[in-house]
Gaussian input, Z-matrix of N, CA and C with variables (Angstrom, degrees):
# hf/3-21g

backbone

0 1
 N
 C     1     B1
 C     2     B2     1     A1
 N     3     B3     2     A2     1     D1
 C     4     B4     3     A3     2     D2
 C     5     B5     4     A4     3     D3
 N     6     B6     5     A5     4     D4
 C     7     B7     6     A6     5     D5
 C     8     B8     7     A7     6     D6
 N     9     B9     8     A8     7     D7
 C    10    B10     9     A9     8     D8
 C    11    B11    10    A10     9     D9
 N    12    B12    11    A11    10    D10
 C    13    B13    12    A12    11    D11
 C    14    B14    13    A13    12    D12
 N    15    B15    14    A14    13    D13
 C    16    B16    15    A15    14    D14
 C    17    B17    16    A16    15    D15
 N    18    B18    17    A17    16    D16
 C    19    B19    18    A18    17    D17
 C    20    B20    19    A19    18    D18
 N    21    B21    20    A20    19    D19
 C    22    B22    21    A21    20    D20
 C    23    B23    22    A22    21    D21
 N    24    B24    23    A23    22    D22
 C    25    B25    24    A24    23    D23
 C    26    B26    25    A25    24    D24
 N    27    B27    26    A26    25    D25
 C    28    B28    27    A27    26    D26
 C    29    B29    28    A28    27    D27
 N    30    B30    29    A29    28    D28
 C    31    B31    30    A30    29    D29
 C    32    B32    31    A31    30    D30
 N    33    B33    32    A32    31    D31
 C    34    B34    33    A33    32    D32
 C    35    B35    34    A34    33    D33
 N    36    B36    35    A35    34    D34
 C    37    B37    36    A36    35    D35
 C    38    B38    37    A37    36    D36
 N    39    B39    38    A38    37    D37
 C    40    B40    39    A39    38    D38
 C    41    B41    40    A40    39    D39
 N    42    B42    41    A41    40    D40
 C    43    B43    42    A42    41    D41
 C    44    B44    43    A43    42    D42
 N    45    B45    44    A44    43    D43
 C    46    B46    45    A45    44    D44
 C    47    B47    46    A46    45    D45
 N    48    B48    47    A47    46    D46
 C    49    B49    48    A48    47    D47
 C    50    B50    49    A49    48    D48
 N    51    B51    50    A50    49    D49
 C    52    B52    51    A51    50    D50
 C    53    B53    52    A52    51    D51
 N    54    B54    53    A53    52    D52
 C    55    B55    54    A54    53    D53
 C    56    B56    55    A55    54    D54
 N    57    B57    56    A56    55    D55
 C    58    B58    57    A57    56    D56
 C    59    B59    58    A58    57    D57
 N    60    B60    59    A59    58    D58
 C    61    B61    60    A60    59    D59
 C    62    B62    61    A61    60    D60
 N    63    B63    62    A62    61    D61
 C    64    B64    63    A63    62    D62
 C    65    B65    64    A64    63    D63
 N    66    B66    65    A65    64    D64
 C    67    B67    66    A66    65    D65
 C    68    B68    67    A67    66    D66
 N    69    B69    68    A68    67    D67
 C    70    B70    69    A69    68    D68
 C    71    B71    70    A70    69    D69
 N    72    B72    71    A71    70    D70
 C    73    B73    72    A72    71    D71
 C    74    B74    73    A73    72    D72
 N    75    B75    74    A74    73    D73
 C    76    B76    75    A75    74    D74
 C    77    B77    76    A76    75    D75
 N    78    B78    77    A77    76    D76
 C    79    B79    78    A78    77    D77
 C    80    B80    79    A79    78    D78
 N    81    B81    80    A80    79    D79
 C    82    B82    81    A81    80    D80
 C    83    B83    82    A82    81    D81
 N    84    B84    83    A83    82    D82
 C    85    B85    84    A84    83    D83
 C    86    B86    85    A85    84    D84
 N    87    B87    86    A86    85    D85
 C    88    B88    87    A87    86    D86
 C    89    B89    88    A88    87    D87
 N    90    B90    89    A89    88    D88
 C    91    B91    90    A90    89    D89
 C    92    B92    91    A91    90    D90
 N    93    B93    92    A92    91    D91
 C    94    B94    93    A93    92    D92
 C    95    B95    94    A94    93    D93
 N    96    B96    95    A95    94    D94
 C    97    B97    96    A96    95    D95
 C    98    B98    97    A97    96    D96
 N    99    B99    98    A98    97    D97
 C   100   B100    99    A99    98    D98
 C   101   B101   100   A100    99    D99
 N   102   B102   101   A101   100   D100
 C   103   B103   102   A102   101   D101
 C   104   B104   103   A103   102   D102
 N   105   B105   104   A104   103   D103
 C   106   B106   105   A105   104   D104
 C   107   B107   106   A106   105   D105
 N   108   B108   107   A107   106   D106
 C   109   B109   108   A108   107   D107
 C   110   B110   109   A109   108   D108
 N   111   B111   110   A110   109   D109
 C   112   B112   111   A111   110   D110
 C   113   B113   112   A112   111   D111
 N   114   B114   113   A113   112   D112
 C   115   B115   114   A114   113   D113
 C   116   B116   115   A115   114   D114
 N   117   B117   116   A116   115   D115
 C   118   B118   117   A117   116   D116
 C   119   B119   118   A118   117   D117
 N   120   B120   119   A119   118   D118
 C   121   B121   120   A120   119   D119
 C   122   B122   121   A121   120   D120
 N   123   B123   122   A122   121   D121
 C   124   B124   123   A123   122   D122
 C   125   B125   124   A124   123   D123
 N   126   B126   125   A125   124   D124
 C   127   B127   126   A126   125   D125
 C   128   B128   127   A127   126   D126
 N   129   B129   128   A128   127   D127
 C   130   B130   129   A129   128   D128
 C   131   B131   130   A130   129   D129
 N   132   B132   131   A131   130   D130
 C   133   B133   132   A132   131   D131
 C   134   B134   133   A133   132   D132
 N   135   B135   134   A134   133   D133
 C   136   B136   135   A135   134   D134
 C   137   B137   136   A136   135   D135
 N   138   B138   137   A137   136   D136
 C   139   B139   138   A138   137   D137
 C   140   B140   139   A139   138   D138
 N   141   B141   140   A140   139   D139
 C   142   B142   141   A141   140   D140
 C   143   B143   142   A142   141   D141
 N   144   B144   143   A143   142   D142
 C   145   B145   144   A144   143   D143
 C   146   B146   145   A145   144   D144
 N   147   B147   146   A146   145   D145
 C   148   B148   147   A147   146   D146
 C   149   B149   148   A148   147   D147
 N   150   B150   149   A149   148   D148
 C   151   B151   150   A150   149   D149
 C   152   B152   151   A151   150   D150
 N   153   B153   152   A152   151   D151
 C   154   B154   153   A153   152   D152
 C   155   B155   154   A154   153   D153
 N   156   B156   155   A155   154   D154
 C   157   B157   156   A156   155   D155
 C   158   B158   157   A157   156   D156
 N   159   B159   158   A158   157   D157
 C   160   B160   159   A159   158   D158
 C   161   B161   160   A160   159   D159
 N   162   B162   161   A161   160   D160
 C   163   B163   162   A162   161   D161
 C   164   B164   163   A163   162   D162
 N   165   B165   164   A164   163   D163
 C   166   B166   165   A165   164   D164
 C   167   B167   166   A166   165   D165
 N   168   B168   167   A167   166   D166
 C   169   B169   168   A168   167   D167
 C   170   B170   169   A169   168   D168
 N   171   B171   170   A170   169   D169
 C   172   B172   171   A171   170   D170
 C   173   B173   172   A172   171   D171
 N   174   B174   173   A173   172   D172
 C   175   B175   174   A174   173   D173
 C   176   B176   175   A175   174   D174
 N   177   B177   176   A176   175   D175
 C   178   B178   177   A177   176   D176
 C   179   B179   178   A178   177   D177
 N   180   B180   179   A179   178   D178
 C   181   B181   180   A180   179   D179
 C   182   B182   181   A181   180   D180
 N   183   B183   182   A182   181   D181
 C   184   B184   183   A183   182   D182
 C   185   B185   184   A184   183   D183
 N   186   B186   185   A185   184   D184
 C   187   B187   186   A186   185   D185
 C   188   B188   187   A187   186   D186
 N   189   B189   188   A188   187   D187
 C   190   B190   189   A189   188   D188
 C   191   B191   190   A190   189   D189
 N   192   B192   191   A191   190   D190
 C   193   B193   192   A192   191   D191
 C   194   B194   193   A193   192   D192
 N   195   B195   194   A194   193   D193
 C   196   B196   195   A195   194   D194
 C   197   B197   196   A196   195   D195
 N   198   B198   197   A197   196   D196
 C   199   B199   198   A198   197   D197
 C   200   B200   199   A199   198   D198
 N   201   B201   200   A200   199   D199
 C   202   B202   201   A201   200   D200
 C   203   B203   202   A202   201   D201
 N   204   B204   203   A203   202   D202
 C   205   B205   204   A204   203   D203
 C   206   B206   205   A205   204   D204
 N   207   B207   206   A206   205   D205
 C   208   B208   207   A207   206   D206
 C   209   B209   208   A208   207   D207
 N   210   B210   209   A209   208   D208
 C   211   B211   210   A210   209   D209
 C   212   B212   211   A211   210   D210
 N   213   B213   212   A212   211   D211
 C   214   B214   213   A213   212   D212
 C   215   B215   214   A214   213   D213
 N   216   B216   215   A215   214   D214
 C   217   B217   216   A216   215   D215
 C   218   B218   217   A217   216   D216
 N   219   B219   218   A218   217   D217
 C   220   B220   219   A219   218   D218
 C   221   B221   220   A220   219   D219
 N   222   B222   221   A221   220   D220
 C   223   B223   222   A222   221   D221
 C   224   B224   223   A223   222   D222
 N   225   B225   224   A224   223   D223
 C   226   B226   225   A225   224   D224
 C   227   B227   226   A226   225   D225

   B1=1.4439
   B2=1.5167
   B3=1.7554
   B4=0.9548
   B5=1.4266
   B6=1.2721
   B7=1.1369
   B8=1.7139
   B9=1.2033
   B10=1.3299
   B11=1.9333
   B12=1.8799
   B13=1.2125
   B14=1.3999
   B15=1.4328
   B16=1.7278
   B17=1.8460
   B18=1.4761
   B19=2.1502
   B20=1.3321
   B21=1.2682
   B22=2.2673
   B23=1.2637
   B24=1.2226
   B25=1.5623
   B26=1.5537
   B27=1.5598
   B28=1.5550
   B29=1.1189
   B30=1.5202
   B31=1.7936
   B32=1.2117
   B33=1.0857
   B34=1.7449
   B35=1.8120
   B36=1.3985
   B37=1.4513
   B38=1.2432
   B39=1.2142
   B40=1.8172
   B41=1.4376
   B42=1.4248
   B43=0.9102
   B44=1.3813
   B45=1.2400
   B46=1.8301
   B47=2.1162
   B48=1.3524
   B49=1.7412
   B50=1.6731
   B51=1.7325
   B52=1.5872
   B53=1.4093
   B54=1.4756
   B55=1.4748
   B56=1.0986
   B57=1.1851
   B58=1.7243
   B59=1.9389
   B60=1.4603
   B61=1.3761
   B62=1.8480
   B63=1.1773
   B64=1.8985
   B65=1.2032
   B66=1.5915
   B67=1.3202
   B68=1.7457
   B69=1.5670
   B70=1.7318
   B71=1.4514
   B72=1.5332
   B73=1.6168
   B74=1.6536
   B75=1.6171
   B76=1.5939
   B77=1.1597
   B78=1.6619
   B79=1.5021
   B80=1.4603
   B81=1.1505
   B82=1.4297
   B83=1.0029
   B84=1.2681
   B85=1.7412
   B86=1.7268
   B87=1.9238
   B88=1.7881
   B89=1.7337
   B90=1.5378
   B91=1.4389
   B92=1.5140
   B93=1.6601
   B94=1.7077
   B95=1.2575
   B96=1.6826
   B97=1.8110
   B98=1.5576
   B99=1.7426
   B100=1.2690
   B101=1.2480
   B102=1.8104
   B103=1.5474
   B104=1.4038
   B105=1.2650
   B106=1.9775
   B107=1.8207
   B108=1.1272
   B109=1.4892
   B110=1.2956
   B111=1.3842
   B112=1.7212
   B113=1.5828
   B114=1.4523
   B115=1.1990
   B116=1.5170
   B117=1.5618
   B118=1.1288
   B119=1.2854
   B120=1.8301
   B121=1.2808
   B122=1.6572
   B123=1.3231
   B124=1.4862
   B125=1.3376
   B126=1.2338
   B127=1.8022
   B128=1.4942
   B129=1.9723
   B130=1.6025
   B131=0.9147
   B132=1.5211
   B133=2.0394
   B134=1.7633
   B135=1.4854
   B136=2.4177
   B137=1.6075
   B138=1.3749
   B139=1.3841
   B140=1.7283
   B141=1.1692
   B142=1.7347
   B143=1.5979
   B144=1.0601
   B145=1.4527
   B146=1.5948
   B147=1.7173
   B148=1.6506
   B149=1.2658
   B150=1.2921
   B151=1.1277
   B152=1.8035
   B153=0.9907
   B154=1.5560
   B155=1.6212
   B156=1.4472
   B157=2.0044
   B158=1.2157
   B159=1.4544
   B160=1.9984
   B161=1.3895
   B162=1.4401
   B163=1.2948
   B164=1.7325
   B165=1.2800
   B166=1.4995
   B167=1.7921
   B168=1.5299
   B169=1.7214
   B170=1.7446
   B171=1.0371
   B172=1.4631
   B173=1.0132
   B174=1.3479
   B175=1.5131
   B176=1.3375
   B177=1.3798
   B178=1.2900
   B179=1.4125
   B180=0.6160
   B181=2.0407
   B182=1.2965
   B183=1.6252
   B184=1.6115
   B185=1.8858
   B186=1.4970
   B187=0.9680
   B188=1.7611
   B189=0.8610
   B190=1.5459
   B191=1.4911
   B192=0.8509
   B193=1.8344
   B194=1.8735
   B195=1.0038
   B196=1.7946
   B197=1.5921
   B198=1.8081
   B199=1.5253
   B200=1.1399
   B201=1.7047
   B202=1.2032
   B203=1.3504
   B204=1.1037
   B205=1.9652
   B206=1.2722
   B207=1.2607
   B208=1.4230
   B209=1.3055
   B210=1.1614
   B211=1.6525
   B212=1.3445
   B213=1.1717
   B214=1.6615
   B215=1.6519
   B216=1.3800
   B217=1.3096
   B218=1.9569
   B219=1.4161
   B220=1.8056
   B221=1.1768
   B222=1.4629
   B223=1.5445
   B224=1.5483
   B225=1.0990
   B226=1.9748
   B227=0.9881
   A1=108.32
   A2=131.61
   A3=127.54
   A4=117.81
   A5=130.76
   A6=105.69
   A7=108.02
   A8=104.55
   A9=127.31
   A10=114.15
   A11=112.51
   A12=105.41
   A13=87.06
   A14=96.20
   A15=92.56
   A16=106.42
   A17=75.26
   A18=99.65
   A19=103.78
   A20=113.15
   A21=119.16
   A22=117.23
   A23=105.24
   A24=119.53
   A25=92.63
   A26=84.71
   A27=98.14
   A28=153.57
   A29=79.79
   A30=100.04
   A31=121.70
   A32=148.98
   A33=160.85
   A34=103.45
   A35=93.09
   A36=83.86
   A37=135.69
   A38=140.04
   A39=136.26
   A40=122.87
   A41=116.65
   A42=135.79
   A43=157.25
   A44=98.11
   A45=116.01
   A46=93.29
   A47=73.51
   A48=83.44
   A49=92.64
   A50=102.59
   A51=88.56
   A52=107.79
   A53=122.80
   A54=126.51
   A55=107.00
   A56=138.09
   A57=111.52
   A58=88.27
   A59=95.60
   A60=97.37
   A61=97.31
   A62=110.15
   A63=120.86
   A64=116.13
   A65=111.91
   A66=95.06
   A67=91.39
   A68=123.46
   A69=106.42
   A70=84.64
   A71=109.60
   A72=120.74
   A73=86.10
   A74=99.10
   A75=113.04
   A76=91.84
   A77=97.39
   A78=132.07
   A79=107.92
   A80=112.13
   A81=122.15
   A82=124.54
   A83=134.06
   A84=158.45
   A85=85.65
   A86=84.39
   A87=85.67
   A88=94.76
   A89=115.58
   A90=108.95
   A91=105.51
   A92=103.79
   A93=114.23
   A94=119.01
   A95=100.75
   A96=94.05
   A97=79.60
   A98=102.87
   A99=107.41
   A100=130.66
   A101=119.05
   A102=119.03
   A103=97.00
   A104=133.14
   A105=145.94
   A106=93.83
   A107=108.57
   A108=108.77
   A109=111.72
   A110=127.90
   A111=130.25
   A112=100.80
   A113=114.69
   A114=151.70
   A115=91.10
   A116=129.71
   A117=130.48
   A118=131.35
   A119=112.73
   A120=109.79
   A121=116.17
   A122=128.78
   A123=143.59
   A124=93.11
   A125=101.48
   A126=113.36
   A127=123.77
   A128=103.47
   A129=112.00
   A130=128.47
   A131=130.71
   A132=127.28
   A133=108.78
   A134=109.40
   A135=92.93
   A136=80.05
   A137=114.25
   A138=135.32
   A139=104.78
   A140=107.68
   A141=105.97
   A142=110.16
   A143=120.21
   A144=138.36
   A145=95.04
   A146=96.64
   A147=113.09
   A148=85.19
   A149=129.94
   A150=154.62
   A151=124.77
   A152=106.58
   A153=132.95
   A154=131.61
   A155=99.27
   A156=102.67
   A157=86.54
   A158=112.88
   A159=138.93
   A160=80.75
   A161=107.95
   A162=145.56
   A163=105.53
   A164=117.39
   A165=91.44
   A166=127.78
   A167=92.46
   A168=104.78
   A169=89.26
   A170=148.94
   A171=149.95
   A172=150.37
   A173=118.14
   A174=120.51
   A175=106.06
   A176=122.07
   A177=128.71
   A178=130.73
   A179=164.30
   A180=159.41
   A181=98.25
   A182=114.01
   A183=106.78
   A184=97.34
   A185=128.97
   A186=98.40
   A187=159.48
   A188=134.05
   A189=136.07
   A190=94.10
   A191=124.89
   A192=116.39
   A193=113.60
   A194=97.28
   A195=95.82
   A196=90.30
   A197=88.49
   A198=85.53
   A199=127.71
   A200=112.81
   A201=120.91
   A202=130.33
   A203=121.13
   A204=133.48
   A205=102.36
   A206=122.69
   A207=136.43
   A208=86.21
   A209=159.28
   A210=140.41
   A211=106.97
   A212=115.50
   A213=93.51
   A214=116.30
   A215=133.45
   A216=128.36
   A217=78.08
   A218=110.47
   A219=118.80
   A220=99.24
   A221=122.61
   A222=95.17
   A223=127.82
   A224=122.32
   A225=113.65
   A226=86.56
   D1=136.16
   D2=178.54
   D3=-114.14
   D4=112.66
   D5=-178.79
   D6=-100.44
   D7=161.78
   D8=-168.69
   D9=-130.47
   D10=145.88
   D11=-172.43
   D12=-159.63
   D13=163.63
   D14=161.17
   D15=-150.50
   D16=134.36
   D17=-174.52
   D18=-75.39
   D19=110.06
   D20=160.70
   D21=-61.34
   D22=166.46
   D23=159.44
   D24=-25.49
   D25=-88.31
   D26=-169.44
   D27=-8.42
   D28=-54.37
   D29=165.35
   D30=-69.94
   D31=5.57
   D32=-127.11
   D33=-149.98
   D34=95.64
   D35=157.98
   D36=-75.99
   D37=131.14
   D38=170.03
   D39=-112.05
   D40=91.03
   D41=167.08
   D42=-23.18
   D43=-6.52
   D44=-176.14
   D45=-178.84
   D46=-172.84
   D47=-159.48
   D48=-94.47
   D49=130.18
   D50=178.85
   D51=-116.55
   D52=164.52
   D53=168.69
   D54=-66.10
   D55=-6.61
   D56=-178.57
   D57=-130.87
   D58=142.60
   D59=-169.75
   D60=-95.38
   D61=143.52
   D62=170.25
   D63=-93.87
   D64=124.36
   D65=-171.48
   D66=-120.84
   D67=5.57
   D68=164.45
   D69=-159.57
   D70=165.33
   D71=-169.47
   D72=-169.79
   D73=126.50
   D74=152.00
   D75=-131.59
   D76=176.28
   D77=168.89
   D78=-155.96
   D79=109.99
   D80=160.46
   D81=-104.52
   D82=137.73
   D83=-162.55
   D84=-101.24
   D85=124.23
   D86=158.92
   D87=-162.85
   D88=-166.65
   D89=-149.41
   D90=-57.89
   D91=-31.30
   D92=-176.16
   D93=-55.08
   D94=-37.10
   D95=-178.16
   D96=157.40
   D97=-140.55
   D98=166.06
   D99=-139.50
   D100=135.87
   D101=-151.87
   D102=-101.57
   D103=142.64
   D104=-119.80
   D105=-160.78
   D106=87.30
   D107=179.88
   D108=-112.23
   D109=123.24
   D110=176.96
   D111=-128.72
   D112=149.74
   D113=-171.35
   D114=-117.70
   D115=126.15
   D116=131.60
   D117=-104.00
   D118=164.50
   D119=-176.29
   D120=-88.70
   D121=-17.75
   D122=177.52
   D123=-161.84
   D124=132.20
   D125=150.78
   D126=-132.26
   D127=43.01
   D128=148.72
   D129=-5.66
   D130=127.29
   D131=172.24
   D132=48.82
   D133=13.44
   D134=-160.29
   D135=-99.87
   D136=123.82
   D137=165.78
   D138=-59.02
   D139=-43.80
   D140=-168.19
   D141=-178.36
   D142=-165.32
   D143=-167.06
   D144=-131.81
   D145=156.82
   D146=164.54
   D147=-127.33
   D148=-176.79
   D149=156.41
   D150=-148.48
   D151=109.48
   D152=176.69
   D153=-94.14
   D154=132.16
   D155=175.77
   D156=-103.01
   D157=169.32
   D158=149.74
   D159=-93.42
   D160=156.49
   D161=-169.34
   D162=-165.67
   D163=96.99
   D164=-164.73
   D165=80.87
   D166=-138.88
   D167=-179.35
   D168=-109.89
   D169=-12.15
   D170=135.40
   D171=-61.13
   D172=138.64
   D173=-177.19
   D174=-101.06
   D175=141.15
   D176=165.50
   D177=-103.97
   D178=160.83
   D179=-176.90
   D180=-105.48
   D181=117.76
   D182=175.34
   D183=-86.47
   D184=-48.23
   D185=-175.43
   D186=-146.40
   D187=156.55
   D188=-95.06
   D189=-86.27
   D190=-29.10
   D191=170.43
   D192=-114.65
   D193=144.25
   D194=-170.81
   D195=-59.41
   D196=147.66
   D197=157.83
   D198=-123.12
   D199=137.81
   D200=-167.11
   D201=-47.14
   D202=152.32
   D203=-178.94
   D204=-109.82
   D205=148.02
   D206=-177.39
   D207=-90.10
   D208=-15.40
   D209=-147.95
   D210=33.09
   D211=63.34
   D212=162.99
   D213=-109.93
   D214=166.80
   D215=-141.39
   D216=-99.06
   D217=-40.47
   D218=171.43
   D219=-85.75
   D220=54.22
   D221=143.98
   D222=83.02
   D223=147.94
   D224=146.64
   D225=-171.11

């Protein structure tokens, strides 16, 4: 049996103030694991993204090389 969901903006806490502003975020659970899609509104000067689970009282980094930002002043 698979179950399946999908995480909002909303649901997503963000923790400190970032240079690139988000303007949509899912995450859907499927057999692979789970696929983590964000839309930003500018990502001025932002070299890249991390991406992090809680595990516990910890966060972990799922993945293994930053990923790159287009810098664009609109977003991607």
């Amino acid at each position: 049996m698979t179950t399946t969901g999908t995480t909002n903006f909303d649901d997503v806490a963000l923790d400190s103030v970032l240079p690139a502003r988000v303007s949509s975020f899912t995450a859907v659970r499927s057999q692979q694991g789970v696929r983590v899609r964000w839309r930003t509104g500018t990502e001025v000067d932002e070299l890249g993204f991390n991406v992090y689970r809680q595990e516990g009282n910890r966060r972990v980094r799922v993945n293994r090389r930053l990923i790159s930002a287009i810098g664009a002043v609109g977003g991607a």
